[in-house]
GUKOLDO-782043 format. One record per atom (N, C-alpha, C): x, z, y; residue in one letter. Coordinates in nm, 4 decimals, m for minus. Atoms other than C-alpha are relative to their C-alpha. Example, Ala and Ser with C-alpha at 12.3 -4.5 7.8 and 13.67 -1.06 7.14 Angstrom:
BEGIN
+----------+----------+----------+------+
!       xx !       zz !       yy ! rest !
+----------+----------+----------+------+
!   0.0890 !   0.0000 !  m0.1190 !    A !
!   1.2300 !   0.7800 !  m0.4500 !    A !
!   0.0900 !   0.0000 !   0.1200 !    A !
!  m0.0820 !  m0.0060 !  m0.1190 !    S !
!   1.3670 !   0.7140 !  m0.1060 !    S !
!  m0.0770 !   0.0730 !   0.1090 !    S !
+----------+----------+----------+------+
% end
This chain:
BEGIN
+----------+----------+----------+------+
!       xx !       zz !       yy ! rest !
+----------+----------+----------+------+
!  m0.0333 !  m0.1143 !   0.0828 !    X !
! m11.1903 !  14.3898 !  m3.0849 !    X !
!  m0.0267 !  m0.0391 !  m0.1456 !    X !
!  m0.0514 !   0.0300 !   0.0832 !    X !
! m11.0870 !  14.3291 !  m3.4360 !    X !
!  m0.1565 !   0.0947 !  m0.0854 !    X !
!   0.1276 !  m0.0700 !   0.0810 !    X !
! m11.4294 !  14.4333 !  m3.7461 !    X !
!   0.0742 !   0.1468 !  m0.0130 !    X !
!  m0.0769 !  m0.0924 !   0.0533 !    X !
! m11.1497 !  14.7119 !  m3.8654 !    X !
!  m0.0035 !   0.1174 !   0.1165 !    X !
!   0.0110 !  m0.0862 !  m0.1519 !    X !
! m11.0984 !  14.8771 !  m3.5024 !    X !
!  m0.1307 !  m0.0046 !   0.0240 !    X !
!   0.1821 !  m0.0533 !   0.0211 !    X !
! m11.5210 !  14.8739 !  m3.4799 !    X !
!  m0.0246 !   0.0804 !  m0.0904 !    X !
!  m0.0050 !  m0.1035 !   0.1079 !    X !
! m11.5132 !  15.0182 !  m3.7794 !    X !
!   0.0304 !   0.1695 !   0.0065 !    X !
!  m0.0838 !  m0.1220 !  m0.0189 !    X !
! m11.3041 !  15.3068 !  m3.7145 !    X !
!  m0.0241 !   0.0896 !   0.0790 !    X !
!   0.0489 !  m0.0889 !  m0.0907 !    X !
! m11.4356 !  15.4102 !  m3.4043 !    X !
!  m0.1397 !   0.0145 !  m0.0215 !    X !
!   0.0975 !  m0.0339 !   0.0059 !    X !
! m11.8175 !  15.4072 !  m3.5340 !    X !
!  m0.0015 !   0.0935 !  m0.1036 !    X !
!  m0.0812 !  m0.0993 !   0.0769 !    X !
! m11.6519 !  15.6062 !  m3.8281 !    X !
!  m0.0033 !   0.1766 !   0.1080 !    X !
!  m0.0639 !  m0.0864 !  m0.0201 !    X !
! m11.5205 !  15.8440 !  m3.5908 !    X !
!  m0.1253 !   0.0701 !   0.0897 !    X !
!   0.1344 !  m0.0170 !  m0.0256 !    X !
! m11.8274 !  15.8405 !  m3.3679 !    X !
!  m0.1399 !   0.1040 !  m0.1027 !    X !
!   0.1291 !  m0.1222 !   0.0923 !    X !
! m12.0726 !  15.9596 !  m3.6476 !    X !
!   0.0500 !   0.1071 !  m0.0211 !    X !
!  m0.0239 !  m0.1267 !   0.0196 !    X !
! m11.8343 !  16.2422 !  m3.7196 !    X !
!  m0.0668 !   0.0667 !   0.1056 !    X !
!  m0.0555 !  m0.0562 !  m0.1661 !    X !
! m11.7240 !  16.3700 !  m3.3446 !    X !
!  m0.1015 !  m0.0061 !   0.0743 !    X !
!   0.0945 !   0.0241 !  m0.1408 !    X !
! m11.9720 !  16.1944 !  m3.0990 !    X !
!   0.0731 !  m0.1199 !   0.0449 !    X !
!  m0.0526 !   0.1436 !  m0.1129 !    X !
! m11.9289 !  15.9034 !  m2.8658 !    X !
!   0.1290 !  m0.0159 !   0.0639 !    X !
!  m0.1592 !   0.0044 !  m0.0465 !    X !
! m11.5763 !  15.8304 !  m2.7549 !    X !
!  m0.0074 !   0.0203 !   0.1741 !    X !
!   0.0070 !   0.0116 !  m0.1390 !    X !
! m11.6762 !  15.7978 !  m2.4172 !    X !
!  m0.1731 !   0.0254 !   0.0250 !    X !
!   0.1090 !  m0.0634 !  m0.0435 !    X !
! m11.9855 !  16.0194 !  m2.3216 !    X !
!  m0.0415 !  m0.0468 !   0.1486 !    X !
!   0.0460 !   0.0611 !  m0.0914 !    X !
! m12.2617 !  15.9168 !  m2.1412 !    X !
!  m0.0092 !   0.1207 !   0.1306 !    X !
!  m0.0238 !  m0.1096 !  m0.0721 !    X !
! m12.2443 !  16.1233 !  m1.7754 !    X !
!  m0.1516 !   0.0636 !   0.0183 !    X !
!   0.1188 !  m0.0789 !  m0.0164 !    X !
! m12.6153 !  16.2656 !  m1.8200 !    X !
!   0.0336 !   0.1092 !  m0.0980 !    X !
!  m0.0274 !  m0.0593 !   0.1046 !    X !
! m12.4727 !  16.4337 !  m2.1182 !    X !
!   0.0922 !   0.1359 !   0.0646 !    X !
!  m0.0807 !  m0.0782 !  m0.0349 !    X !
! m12.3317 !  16.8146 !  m2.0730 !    X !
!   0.1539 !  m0.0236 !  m0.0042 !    X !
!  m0.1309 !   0.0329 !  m0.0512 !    X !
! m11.9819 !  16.8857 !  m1.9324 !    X !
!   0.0667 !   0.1126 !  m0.0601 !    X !
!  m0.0430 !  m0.1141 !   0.0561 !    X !
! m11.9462 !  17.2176 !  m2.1338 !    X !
!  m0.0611 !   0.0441 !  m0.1286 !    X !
!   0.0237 !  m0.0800 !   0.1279 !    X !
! m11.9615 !  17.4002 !  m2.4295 !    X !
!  m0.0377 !   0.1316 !  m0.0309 !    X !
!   0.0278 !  m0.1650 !  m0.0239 !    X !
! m12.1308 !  17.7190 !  m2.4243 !    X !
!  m0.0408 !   0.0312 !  m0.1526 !    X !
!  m0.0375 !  m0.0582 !   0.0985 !    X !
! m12.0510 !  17.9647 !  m2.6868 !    X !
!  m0.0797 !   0.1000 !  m0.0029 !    X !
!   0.1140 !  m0.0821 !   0.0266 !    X !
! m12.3293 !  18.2168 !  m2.7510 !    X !
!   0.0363 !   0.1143 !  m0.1130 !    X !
!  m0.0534 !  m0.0936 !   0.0994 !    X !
! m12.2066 !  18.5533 !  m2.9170 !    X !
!  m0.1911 !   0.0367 !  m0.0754 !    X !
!   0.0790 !  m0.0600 !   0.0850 !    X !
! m12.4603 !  18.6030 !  m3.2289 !    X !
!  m0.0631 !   0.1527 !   0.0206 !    X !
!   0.0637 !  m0.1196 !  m0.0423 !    X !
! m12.5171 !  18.9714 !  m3.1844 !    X !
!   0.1115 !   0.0723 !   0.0794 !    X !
!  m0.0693 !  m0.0857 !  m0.0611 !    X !
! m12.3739 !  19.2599 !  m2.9953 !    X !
!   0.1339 !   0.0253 !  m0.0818 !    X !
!  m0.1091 !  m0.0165 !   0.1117 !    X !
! m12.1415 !  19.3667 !  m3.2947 !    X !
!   0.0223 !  m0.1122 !  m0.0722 !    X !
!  m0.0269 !   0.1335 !   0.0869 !    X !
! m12.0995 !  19.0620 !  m3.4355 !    X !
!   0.1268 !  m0.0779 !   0.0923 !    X !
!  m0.1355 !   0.0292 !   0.0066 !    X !
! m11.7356 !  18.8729 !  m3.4010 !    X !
!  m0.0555 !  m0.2037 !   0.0072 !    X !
!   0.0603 !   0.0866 !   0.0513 !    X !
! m11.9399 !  18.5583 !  m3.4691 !    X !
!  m0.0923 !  m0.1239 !   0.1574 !    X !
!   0.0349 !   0.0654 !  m0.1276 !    X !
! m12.0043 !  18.2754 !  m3.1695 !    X !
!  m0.0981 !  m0.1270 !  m0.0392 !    X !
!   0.1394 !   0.1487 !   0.0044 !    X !
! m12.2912 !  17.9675 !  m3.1758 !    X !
!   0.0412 !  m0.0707 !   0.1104 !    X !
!  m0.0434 !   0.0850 !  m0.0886 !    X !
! m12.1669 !  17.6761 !  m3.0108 !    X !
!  m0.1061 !  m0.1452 !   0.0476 !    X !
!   0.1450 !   0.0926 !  m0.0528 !    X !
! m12.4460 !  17.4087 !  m2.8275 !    X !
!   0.0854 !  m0.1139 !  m0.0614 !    X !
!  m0.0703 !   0.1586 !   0.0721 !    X !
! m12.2267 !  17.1231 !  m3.0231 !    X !
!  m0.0232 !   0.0434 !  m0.1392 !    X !
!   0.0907 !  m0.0283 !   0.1415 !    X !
! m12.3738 !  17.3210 !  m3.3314 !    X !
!   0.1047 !   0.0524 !  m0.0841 !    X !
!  m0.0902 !  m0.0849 !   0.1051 !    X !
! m12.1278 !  17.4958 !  m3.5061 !    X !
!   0.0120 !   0.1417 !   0.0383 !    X !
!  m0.0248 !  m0.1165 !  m0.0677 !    X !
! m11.9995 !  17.8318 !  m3.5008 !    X !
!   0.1581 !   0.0740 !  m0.0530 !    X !
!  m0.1893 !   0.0365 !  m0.0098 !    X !
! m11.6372 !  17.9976 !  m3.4642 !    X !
!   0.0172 !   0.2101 !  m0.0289 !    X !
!  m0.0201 !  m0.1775 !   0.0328 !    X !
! m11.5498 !  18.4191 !  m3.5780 !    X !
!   0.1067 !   0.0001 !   0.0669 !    X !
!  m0.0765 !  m0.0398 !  m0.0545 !    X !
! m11.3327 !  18.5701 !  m3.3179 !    X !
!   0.0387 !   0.1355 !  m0.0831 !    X !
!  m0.0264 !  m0.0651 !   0.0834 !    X !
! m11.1545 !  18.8045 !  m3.5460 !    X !
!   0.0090 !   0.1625 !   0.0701 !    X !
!   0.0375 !  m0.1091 !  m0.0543 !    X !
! m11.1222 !  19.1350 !  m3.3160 !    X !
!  m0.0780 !   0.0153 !   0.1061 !    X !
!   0.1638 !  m0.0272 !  m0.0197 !    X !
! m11.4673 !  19.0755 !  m3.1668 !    X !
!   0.0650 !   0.0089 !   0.1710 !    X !
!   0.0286 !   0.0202 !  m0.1653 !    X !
! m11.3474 !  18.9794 !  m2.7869 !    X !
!  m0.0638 !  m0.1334 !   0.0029 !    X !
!   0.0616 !   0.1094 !  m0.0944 !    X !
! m11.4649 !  18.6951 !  m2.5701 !    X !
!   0.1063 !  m0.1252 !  m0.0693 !    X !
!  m0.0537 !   0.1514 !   0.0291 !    X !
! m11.3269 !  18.3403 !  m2.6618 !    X !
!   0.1318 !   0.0041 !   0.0654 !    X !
!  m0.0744 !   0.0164 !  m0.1020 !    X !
! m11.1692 !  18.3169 !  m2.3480 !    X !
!   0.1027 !   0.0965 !   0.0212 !    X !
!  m0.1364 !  m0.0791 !  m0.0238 !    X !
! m10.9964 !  18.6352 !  m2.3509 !    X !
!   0.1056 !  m0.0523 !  m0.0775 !    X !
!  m0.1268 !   0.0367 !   0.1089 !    X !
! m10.7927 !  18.4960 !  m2.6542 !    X !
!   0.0540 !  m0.1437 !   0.0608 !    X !
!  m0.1454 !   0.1407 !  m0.0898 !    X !
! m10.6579 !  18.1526 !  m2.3876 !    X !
!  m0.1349 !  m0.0780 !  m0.0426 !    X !
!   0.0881 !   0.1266 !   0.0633 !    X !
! m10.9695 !  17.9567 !  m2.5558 !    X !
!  m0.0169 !  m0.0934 !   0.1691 !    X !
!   0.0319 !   0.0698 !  m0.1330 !    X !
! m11.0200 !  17.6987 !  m2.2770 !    X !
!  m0.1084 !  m0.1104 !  m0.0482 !    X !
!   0.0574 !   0.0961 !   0.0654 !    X !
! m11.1760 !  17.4357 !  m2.4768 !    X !
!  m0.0397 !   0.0194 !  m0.1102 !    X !
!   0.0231 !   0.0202 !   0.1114 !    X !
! m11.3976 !  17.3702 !  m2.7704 !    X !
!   0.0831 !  m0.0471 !  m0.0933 !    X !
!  m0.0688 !   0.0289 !   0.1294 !    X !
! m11.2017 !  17.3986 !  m3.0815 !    X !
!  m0.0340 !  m0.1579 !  m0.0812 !    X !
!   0.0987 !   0.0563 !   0.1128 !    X !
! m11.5011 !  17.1313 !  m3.2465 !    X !
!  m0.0152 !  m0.1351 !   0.0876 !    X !
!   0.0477 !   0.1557 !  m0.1156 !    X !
! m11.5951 !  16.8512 !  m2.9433 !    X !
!   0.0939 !   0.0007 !   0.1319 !    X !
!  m0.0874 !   0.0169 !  m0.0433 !    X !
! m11.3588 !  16.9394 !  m2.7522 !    X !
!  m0.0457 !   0.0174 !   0.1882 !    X !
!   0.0530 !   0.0004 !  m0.1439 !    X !
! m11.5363 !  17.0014 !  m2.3794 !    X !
!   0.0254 !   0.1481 !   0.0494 !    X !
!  m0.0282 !  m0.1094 !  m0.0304 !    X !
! m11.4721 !  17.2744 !  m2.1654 !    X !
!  m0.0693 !   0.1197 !  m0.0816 !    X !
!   0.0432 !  m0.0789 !   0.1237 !    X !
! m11.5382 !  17.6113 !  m2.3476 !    X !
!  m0.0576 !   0.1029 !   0.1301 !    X !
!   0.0509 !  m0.1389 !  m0.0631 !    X !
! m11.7800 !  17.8812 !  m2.1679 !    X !
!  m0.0825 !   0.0577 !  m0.0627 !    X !
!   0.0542 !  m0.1457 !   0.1314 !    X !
! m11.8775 !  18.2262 !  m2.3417 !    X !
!  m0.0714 !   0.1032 !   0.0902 !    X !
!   0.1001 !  m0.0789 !  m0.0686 !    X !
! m12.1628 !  18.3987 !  m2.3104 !    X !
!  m0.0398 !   0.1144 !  m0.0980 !    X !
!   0.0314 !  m0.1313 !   0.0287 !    X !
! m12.1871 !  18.7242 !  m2.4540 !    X !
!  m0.1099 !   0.0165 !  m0.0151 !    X !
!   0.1299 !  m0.0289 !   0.0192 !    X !
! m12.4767 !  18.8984 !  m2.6197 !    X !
!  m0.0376 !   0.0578 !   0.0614 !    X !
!   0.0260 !  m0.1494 !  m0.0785 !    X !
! m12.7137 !  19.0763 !  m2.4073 !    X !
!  m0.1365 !  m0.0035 !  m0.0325 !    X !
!   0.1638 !  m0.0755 !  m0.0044 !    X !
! m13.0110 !  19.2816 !  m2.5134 !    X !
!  m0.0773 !  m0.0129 !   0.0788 !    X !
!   0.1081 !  m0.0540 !  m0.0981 !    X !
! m13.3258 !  19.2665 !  m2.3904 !    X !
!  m0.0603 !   0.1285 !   0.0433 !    X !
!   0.0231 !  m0.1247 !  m0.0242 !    X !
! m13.4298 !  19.5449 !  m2.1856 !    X !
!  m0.1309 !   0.0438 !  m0.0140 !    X !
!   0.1605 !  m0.0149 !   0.0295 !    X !
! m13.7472 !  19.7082 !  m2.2693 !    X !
!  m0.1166 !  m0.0062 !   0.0919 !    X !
!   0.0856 !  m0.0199 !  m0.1431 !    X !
! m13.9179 !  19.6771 !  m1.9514 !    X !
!  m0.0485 !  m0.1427 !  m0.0328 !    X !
!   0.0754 !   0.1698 !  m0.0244 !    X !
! m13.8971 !  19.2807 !  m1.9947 !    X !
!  m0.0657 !  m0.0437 !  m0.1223 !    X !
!   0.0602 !   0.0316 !   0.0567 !    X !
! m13.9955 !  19.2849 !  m2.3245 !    X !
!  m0.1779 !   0.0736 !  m0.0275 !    X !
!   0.1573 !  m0.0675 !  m0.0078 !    X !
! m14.3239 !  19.5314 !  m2.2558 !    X !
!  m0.0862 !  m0.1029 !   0.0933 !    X !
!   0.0724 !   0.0876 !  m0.0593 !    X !
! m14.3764 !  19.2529 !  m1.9863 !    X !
!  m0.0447 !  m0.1047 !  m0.0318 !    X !
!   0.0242 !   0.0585 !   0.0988 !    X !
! m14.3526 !  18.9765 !  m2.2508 !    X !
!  m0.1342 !   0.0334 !  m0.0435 !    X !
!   0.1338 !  m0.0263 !   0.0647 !    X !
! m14.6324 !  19.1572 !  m2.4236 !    X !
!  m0.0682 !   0.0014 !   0.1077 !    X !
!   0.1359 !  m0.0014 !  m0.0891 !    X !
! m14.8484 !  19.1973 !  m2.1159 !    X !
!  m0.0360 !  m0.1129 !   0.0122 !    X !
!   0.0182 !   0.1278 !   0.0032 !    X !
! m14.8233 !  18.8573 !  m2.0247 !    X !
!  m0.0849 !  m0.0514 !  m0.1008 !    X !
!   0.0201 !   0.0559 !   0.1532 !    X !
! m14.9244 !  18.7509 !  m2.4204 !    X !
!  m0.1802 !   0.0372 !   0.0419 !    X !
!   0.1443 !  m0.0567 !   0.0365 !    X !
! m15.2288 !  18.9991 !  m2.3716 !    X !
!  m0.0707 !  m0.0877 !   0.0576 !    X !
+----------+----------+----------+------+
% end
């Protein structure tokens, strides 16, 4: 392999990631909605993506990460319920 073609792909590498991922490495991309009202997703490849009328990824066809490109799964915000966080505090006590 030619210095130029090394080049290019350790180039592309530091952007993106490894061209060819190692298989201990996740197989998905989970998308983490910011808050309840919020339009606004957190992606475990570290970025984040505004669904403009505040559905699910997936409802809009998303199949894949826009950013790394690995399967795309969305996980919706969900409140904690006050029961588990009064148990939180007991625990603490």
């Amino acid at each position: 392999m030619s210095d130029v073609v090394k080049q290019m792909i350790a180039g592309y590498e530091a952007i993106r990631g490894p061209m060819n991922p190692r298989p201990e490495e996740k197989k998905v991309c989970e998308w983490v909605q910011e808050d309840w009202e919020c339009d606004c997703w957190n992606t475990t490849c570290g970025h984040a993506f505004c669904v403009n009328d505040g559905d699910n990824p997936e409802e809009h066809g998303m199949k894949f990460c826009c950013f790394c490109g690995l399967p795309l799964v969305a996980t919706p915000y969900k409140e904690e319920d006050e029961d588990d966080e009064e148990e939180t505090s007991d625990q603490g006590a």
